[in-house]
Predicted model as a PDB file, atoms N, CA, C, CB and O in Angstrom, pLDDT in the B-factor column:
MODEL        1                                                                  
ATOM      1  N   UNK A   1    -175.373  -0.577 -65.730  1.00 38.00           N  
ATOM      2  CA  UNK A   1    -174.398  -1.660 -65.829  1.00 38.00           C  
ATOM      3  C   UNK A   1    -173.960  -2.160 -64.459  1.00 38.00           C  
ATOM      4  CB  UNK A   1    -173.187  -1.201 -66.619  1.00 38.00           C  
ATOM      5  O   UNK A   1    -173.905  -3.363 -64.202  1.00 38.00           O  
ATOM      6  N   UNK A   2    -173.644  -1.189 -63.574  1.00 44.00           N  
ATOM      7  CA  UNK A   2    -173.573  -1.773 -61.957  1.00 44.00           C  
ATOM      8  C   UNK A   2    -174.081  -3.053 -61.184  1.00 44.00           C  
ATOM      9  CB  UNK A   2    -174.202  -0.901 -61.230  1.00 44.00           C  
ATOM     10  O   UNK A   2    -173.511  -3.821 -60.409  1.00 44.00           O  
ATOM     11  N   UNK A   3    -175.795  -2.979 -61.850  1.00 44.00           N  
ATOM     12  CA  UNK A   3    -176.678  -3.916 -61.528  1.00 44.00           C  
ATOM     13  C   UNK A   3    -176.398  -5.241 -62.322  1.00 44.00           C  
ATOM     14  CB  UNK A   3    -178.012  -3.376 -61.751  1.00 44.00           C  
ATOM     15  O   UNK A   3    -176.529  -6.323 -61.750  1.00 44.00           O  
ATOM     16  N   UNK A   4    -176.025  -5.164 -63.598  1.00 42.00           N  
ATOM     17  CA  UNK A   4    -175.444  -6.105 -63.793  1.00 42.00           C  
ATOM     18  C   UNK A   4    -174.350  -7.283 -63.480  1.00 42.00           C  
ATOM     19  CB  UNK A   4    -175.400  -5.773 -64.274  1.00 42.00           C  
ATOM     20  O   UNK A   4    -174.169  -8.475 -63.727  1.00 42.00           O  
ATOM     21  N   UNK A   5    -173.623  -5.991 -62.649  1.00 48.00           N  
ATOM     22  CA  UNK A   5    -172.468  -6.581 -62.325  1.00 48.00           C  
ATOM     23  C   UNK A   5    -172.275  -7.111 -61.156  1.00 48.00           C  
ATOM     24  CB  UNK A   5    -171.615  -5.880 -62.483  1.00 48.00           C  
ATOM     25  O   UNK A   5    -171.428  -7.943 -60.831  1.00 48.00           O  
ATOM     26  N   UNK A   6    -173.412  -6.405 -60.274  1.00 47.00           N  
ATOM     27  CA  UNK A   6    -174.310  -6.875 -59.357  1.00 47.00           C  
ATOM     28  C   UNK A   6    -174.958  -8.344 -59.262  1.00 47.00           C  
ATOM     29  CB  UNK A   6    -175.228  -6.051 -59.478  1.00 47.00           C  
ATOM     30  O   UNK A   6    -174.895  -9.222 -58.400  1.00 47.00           O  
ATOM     31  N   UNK A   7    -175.335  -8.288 -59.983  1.00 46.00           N  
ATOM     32  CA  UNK A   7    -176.448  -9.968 -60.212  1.00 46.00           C  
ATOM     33  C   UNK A   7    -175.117 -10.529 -60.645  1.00 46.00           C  
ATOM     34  CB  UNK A   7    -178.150 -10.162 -61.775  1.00 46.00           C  
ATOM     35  O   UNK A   7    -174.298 -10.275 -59.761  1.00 46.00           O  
ATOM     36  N   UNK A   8    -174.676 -11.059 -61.451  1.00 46.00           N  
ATOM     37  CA  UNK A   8    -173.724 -11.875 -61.732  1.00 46.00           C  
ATOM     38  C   UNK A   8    -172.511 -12.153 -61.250  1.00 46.00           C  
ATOM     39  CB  UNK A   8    -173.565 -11.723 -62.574  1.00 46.00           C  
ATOM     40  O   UNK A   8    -171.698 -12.920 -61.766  1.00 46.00           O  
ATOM     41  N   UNK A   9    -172.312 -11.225 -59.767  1.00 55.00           N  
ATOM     42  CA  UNK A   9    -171.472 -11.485 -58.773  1.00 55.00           C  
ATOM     43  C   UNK A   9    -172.324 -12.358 -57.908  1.00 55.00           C  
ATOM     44  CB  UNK A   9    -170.909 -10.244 -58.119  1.00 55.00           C  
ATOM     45  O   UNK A   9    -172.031 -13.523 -57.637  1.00 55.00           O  
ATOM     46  N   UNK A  10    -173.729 -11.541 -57.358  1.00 55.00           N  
ATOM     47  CA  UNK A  10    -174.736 -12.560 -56.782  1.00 55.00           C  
ATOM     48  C   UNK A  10    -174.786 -14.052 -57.069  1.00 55.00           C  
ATOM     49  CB  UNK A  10    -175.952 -12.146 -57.145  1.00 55.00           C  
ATOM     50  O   UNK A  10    -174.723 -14.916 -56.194  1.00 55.00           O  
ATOM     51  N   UNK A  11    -174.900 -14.270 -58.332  1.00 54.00           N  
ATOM     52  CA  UNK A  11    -175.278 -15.714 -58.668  1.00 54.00           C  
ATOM     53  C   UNK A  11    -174.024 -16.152 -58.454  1.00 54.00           C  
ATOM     54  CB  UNK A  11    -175.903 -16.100 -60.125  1.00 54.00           C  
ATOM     55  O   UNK A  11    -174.194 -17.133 -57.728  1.00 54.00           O  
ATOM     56  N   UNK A  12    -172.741 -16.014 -58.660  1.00 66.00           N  
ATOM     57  CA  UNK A  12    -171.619 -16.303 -58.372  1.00 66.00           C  
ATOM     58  C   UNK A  12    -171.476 -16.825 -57.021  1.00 66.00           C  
ATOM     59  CB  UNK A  12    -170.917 -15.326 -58.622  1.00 66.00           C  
ATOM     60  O   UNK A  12    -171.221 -17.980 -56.681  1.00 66.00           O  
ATOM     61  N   UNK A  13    -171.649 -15.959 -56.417  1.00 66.00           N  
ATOM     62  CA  UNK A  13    -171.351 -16.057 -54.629  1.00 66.00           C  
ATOM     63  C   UNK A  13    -172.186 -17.361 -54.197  1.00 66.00           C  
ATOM     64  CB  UNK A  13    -172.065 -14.463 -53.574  1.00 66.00           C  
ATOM     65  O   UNK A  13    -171.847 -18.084 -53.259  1.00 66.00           O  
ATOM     66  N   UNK A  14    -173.153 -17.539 -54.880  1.00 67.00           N  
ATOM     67  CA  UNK A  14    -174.678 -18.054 -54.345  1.00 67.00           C  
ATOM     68  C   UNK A  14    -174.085 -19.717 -54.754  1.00 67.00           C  
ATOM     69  CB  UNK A  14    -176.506 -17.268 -55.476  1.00 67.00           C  
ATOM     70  O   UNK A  14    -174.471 -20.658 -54.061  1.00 67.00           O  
ATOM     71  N   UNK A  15    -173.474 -19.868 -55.506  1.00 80.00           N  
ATOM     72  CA  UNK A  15    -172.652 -21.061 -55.646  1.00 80.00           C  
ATOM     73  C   UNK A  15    -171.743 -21.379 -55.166  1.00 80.00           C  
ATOM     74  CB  UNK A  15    -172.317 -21.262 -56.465  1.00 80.00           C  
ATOM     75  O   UNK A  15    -171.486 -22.570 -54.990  1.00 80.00           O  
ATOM     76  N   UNK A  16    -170.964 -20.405 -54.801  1.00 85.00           N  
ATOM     77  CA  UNK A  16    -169.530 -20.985 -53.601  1.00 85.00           C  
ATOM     78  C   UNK A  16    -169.595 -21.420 -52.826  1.00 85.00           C  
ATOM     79  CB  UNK A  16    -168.722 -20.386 -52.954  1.00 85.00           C  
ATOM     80  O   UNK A  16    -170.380 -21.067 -51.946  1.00 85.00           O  
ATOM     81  N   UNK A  17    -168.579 -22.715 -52.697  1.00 92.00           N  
ATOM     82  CA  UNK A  17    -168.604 -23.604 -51.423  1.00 92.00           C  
ATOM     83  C   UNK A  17    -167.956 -22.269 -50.316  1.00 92.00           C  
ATOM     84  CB  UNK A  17    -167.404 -25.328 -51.614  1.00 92.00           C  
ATOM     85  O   UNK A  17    -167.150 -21.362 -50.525  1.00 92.00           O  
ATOM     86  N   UNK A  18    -168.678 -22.644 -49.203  1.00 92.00           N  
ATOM     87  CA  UNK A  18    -168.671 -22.306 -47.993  1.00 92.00           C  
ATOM     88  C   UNK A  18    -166.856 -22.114 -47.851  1.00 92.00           C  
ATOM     89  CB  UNK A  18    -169.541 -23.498 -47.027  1.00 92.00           C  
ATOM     90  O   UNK A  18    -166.283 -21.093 -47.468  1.00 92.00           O  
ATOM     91  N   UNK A  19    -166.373 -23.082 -48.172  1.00 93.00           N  
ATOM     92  CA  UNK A  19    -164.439 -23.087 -47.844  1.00 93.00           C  
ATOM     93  C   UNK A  19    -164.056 -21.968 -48.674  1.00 93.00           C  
ATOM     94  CB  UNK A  19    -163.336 -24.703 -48.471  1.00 93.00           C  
ATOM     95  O   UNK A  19    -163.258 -21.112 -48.294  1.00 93.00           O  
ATOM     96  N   UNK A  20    -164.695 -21.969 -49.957  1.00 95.00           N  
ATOM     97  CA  UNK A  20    -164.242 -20.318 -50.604  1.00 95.00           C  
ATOM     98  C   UNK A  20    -164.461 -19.036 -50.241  1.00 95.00           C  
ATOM     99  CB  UNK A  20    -164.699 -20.060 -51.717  1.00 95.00           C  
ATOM    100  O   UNK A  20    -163.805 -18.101 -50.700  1.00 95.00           O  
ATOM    101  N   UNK A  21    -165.503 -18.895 -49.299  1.00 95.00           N  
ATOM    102  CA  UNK A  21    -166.116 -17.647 -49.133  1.00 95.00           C  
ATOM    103  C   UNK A  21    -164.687 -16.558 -48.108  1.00 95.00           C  
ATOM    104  CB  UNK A  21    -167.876 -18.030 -48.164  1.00 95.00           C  
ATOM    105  O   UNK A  21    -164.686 -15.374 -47.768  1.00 95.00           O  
ATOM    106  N   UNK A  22    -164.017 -17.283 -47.982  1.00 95.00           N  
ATOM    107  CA  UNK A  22    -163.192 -16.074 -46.827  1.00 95.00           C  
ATOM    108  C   UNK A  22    -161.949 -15.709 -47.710  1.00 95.00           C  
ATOM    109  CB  UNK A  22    -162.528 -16.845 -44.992  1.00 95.00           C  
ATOM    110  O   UNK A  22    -161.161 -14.781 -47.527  1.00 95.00           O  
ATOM    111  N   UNK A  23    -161.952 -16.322 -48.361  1.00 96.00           N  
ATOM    112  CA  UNK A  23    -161.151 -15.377 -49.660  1.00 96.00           C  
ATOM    113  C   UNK A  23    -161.520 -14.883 -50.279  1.00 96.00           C  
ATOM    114  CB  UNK A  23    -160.530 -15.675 -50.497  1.00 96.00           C  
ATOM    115  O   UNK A  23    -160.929 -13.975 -50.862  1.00 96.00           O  
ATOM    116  N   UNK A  24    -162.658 -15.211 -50.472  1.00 96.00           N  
ATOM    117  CA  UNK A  24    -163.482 -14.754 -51.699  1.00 96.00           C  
ATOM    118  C   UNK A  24    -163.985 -12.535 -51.068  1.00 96.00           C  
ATOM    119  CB  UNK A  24    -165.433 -16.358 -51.805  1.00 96.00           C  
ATOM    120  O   UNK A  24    -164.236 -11.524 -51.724  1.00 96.00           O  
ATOM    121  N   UNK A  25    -163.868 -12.873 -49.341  1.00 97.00           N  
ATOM    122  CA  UNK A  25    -164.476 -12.073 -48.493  1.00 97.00           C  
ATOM    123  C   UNK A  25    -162.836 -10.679 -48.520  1.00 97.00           C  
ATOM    124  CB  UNK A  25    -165.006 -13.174 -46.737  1.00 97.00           C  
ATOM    125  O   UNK A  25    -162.860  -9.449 -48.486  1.00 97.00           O  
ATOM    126  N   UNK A  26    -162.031 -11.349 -48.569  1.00 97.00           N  
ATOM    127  CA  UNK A  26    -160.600 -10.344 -48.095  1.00 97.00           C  
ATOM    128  C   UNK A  26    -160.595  -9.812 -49.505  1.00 97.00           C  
ATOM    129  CB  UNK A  26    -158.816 -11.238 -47.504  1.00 97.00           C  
ATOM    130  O   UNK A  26    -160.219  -8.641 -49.564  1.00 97.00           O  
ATOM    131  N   UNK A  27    -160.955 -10.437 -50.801  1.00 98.00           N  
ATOM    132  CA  UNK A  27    -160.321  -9.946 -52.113  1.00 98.00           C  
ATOM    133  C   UNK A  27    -161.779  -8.783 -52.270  1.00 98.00           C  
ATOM    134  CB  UNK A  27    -160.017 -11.468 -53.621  1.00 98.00           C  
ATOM    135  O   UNK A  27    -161.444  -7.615 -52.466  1.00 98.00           O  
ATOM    136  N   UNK A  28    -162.979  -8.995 -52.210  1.00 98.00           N  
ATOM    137  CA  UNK A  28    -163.896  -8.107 -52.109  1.00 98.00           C  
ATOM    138  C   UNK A  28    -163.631  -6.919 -51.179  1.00 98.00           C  
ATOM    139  CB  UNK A  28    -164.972  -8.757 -51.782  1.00 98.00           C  
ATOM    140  O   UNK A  28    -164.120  -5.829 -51.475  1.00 98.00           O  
ATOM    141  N   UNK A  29    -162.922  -7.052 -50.126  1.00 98.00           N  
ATOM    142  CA  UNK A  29    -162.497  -6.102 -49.246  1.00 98.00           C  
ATOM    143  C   UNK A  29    -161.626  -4.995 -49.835  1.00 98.00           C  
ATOM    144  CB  UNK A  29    -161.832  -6.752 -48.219  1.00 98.00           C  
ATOM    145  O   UNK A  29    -161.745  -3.782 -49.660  1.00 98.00           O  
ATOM    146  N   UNK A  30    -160.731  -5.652 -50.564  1.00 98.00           N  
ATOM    147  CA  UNK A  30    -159.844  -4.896 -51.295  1.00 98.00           C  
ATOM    148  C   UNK A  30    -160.273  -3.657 -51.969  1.00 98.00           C  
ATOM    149  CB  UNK A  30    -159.339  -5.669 -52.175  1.00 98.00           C  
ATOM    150  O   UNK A  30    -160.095  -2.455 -51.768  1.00 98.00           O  
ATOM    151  N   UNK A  31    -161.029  -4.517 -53.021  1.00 98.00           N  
ATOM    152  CA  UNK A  31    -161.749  -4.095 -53.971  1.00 98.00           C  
ATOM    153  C   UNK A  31    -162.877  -2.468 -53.501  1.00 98.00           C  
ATOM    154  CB  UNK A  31    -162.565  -5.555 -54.360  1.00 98.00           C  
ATOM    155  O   UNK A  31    -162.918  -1.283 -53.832  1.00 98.00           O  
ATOM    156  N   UNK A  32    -163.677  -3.471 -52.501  1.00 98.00           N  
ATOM    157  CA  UNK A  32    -164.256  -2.122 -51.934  1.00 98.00           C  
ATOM    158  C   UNK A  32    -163.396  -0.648 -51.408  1.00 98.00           C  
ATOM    159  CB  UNK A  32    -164.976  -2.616 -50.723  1.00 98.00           C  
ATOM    160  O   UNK A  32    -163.691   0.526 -51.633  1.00 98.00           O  
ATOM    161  N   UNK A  33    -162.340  -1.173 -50.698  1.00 98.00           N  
ATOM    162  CA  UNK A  33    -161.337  -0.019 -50.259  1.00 98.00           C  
ATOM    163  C   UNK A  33    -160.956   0.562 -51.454  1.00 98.00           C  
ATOM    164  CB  UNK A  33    -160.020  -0.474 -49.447  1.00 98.00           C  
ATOM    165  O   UNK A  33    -160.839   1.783 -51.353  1.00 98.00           O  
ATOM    166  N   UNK A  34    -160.597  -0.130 -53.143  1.00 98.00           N  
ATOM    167  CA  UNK A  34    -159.968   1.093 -53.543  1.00 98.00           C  
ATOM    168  C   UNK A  34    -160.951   1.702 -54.390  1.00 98.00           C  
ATOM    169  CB  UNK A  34    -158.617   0.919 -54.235  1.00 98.00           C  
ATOM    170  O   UNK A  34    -160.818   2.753 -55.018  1.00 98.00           O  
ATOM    171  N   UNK A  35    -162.162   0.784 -54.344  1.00 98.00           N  
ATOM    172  CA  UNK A  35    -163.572   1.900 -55.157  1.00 98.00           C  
ATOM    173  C   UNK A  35    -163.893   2.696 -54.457  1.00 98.00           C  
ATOM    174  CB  UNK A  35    -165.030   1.376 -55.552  1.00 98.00           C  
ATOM    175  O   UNK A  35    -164.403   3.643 -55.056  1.00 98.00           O  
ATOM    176  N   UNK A  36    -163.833   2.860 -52.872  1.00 98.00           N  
ATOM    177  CA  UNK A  36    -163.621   4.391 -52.216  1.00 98.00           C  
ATOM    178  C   UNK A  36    -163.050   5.376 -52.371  1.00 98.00           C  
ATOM    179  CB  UNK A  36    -163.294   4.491 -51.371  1.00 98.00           C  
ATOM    180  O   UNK A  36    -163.464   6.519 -52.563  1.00 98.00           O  
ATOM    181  N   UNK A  37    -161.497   4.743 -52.251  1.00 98.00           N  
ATOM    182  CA  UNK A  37    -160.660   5.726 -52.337  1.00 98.00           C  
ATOM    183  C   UNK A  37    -160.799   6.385 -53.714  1.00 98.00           C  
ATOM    184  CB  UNK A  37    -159.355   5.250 -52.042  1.00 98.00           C  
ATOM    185  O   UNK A  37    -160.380   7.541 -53.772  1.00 98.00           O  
ATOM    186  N   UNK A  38    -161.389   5.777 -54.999  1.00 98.00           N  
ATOM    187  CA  UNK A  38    -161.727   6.229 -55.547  1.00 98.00           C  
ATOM    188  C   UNK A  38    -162.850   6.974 -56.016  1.00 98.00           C  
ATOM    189  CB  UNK A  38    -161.426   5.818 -55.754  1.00 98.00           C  
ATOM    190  O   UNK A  38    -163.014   7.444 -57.142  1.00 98.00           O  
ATOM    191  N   UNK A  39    -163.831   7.043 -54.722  1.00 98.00           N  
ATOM    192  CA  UNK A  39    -164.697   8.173 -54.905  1.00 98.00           C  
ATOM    193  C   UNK A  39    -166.085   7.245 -55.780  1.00 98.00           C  
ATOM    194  CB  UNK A  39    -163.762   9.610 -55.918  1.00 98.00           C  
ATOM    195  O   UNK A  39    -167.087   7.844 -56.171  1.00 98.00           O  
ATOM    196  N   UNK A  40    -165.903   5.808 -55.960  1.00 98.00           N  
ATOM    197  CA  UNK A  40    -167.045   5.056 -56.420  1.00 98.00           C  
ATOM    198  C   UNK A  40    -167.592   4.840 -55.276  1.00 98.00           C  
ATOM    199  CB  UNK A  40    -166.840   3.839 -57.204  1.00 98.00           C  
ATOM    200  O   UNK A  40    -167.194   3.788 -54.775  1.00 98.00           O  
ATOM    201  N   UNK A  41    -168.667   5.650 -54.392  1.00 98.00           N  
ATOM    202  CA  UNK A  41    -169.394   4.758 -53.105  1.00 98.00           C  
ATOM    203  C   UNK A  41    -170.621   4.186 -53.652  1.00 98.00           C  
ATOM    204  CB  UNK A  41    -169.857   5.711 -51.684  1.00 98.00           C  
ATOM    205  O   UNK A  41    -171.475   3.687 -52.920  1.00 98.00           O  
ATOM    206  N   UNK A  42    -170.762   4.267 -55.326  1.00 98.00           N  
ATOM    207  CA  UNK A  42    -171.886   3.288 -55.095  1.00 98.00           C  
ATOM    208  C   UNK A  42    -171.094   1.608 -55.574  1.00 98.00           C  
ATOM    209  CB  UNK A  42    -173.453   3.847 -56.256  1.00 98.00           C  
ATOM    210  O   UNK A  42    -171.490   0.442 -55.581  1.00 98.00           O  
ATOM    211  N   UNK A  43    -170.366   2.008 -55.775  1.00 98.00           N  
ATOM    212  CA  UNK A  43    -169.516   0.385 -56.175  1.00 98.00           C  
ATOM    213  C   UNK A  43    -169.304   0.051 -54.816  1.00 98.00           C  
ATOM    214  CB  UNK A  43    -167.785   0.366 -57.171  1.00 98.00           C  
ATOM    215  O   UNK A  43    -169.908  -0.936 -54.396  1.00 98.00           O  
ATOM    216  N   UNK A  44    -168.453   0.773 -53.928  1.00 98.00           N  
ATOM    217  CA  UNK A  44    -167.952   0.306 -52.931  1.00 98.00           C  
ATOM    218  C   UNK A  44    -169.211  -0.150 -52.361  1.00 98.00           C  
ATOM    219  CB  UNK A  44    -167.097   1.186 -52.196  1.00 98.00           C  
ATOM    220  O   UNK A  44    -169.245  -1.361 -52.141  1.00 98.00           O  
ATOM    221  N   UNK A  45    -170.251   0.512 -52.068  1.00 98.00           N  
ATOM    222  CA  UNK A  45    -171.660  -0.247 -51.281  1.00 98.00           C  
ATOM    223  C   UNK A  45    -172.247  -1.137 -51.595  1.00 98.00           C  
ATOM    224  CB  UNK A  45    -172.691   0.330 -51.135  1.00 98.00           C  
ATOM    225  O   UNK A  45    -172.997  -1.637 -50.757  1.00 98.00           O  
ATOM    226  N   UNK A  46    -172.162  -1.731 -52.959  1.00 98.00           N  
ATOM    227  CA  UNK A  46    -172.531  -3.057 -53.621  1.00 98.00           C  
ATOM    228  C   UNK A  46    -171.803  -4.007 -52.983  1.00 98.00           C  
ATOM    229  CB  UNK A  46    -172.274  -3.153 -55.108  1.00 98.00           C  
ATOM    230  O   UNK A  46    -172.307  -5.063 -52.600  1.00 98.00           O  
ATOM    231  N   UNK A  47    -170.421  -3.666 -52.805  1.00 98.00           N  
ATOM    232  CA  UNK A  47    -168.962  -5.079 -52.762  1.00 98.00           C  
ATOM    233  C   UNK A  47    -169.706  -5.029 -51.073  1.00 98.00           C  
ATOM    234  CB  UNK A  47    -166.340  -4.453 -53.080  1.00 98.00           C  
ATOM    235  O   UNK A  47    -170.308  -5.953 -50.526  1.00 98.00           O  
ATOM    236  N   UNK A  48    -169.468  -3.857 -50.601  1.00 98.00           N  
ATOM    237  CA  UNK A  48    -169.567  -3.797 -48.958  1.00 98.00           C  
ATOM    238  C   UNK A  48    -171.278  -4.487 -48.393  1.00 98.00           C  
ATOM    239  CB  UNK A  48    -169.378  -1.784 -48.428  1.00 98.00           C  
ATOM    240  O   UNK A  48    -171.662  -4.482 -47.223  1.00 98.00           O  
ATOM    241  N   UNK A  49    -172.000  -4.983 -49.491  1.00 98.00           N  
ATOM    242  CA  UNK A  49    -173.636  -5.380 -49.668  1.00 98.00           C  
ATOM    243  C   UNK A  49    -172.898  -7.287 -49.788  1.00 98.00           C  
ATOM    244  CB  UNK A  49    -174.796  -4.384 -51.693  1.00 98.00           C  
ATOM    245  O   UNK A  49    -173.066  -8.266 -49.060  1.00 98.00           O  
ATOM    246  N   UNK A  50    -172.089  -7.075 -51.058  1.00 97.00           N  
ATOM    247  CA  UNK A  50    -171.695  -9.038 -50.982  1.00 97.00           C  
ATOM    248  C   UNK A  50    -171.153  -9.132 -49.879  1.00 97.00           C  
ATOM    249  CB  UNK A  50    -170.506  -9.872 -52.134  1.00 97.00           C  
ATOM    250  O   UNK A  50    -171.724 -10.102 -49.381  1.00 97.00           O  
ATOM    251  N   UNK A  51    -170.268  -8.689 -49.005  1.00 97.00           N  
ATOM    252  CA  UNK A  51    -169.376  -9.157 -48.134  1.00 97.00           C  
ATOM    253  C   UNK A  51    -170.193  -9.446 -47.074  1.00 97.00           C  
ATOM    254  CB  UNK A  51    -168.286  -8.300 -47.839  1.00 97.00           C  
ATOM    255  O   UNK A  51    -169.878 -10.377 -46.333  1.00 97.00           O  
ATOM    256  N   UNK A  52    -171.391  -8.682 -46.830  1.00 97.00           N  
ATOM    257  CA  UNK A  52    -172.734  -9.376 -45.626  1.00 97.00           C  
ATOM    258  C   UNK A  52    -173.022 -10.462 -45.623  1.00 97.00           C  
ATOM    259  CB  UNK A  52    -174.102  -8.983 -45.677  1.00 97.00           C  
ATOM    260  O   UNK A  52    -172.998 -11.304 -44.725  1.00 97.00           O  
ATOM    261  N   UNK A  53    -173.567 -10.542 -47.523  1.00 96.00           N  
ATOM    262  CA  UNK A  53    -174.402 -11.460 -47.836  1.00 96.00           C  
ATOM    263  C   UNK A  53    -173.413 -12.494 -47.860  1.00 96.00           C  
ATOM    264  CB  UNK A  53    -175.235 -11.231 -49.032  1.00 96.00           C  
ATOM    265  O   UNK A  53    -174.095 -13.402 -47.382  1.00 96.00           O  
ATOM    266  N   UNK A  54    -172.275 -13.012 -48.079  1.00 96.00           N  
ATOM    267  CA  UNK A  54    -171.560 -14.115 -47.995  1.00 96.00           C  
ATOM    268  C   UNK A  54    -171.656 -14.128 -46.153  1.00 96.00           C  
ATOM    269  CB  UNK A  54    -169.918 -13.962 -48.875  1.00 96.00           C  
ATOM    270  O   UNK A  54    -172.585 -14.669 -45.552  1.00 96.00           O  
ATOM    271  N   UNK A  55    -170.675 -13.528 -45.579  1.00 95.00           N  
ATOM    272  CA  UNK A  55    -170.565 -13.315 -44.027  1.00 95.00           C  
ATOM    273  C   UNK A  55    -171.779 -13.947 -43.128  1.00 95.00           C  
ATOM    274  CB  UNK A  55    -170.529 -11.697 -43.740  1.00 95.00           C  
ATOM    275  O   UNK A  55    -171.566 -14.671 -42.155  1.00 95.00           O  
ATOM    276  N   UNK A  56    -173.059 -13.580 -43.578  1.00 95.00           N  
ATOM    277  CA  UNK A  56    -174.259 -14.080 -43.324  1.00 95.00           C  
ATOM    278  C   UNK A  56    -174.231 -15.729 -43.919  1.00 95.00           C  
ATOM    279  CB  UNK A  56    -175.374 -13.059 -44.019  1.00 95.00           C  
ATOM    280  O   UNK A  56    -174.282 -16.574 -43.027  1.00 95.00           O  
ATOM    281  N   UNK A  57    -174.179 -16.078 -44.879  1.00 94.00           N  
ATOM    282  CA  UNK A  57    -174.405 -17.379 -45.320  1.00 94.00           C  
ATOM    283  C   UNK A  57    -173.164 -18.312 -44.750  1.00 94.00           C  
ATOM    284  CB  UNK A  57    -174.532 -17.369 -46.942  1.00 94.00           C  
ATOM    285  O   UNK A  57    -173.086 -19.527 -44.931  1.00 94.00           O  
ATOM    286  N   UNK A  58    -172.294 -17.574 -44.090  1.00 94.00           N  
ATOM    287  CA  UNK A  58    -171.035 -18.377 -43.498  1.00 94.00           C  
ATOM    288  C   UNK A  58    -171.376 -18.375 -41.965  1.00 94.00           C  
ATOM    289  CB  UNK A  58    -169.418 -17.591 -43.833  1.00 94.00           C  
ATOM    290  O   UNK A  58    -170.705 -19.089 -41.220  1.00 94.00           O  
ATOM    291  N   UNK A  59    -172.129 -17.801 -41.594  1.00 93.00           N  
ATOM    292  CA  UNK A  59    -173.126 -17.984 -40.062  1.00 93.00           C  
ATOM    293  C   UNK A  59    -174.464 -18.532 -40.052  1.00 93.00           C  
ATOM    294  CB  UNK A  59    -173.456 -16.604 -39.373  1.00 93.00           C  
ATOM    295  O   UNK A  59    -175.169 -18.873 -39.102  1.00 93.00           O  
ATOM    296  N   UNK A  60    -174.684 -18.549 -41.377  1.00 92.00           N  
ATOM    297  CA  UNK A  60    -175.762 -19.558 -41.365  1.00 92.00           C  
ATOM    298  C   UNK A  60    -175.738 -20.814 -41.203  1.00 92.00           C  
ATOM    299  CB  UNK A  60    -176.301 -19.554 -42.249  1.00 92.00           C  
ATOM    300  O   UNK A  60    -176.642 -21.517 -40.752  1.00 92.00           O  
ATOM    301  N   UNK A  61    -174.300 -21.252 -41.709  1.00 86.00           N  
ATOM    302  CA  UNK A  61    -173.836 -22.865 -41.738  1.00 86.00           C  
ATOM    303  C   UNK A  61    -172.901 -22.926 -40.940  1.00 86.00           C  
ATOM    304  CB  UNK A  61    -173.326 -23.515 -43.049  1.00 86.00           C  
ATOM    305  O   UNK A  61    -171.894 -23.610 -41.123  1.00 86.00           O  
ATOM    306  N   UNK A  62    -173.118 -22.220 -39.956  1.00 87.00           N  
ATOM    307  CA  UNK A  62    -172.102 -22.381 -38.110  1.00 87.00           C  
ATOM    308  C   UNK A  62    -170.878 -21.987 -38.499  1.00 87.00           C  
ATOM    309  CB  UNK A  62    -171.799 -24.232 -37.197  1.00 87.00           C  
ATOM    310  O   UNK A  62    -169.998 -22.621 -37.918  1.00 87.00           O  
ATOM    311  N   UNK A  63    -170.440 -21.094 -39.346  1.00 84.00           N  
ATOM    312  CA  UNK A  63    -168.695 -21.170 -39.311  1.00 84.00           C  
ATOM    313  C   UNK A  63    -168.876 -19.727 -38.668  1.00 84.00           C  
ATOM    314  CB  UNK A  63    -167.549 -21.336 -41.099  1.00 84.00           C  
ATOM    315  O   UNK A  63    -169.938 -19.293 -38.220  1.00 84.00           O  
ATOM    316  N   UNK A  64    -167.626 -19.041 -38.699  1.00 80.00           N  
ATOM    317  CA  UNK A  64    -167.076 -17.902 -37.592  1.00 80.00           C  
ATOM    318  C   UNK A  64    -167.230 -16.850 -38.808  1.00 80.00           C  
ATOM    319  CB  UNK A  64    -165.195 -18.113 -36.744  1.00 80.00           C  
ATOM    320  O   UNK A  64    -167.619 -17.245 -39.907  1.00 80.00           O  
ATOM    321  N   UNK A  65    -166.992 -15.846 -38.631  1.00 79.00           N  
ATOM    322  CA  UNK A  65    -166.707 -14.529 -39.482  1.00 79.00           C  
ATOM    323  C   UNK A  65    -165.544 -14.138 -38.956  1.00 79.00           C  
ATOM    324  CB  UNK A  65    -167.772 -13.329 -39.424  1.00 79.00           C  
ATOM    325  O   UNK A  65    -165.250 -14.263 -37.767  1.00 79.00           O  
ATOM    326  N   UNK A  66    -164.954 -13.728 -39.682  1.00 73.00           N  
ATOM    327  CA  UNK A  66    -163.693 -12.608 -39.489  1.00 73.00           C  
ATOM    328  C   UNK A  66    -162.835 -13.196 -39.069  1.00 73.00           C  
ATOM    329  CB  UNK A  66    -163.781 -11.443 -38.614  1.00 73.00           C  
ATOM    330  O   UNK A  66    -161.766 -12.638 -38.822  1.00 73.00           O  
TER     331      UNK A  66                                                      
ENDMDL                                                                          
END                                                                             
């Protein structure tokens, strides 16, 4: 089910305008921190896998990260 949830965050992301992605980037952040703290590192490494793949597509089209 992970992978599922996986791809259909993917296709999600893969549509966001560029102006959404840095919120879209802090609320995934979240998310990853408390699937740690909860001892999910394979959740947390999926979220911590989108936050590249957006981060990357927001340097692809000249904007800044972080």
């Amino acid at each position: 089910s992970a992978k599922k949830k996986k791809g259909r965050k993917g296709r999600k992301t893969q549509k966001m305008r560029v102006q959404e992605i840095p919120a879209r980037v802090l609320i995934l952040r979240k998310e990853m921190k408390l699937a740690a703290s909860k001892l999910e590192f394979e959740s947390a490494a999926e979220l911590r896998d989108e936050i590249r793949s957006l981060e990357a597509r927001l340097l692809s089209e000249g904007h800044q990260v972080g």
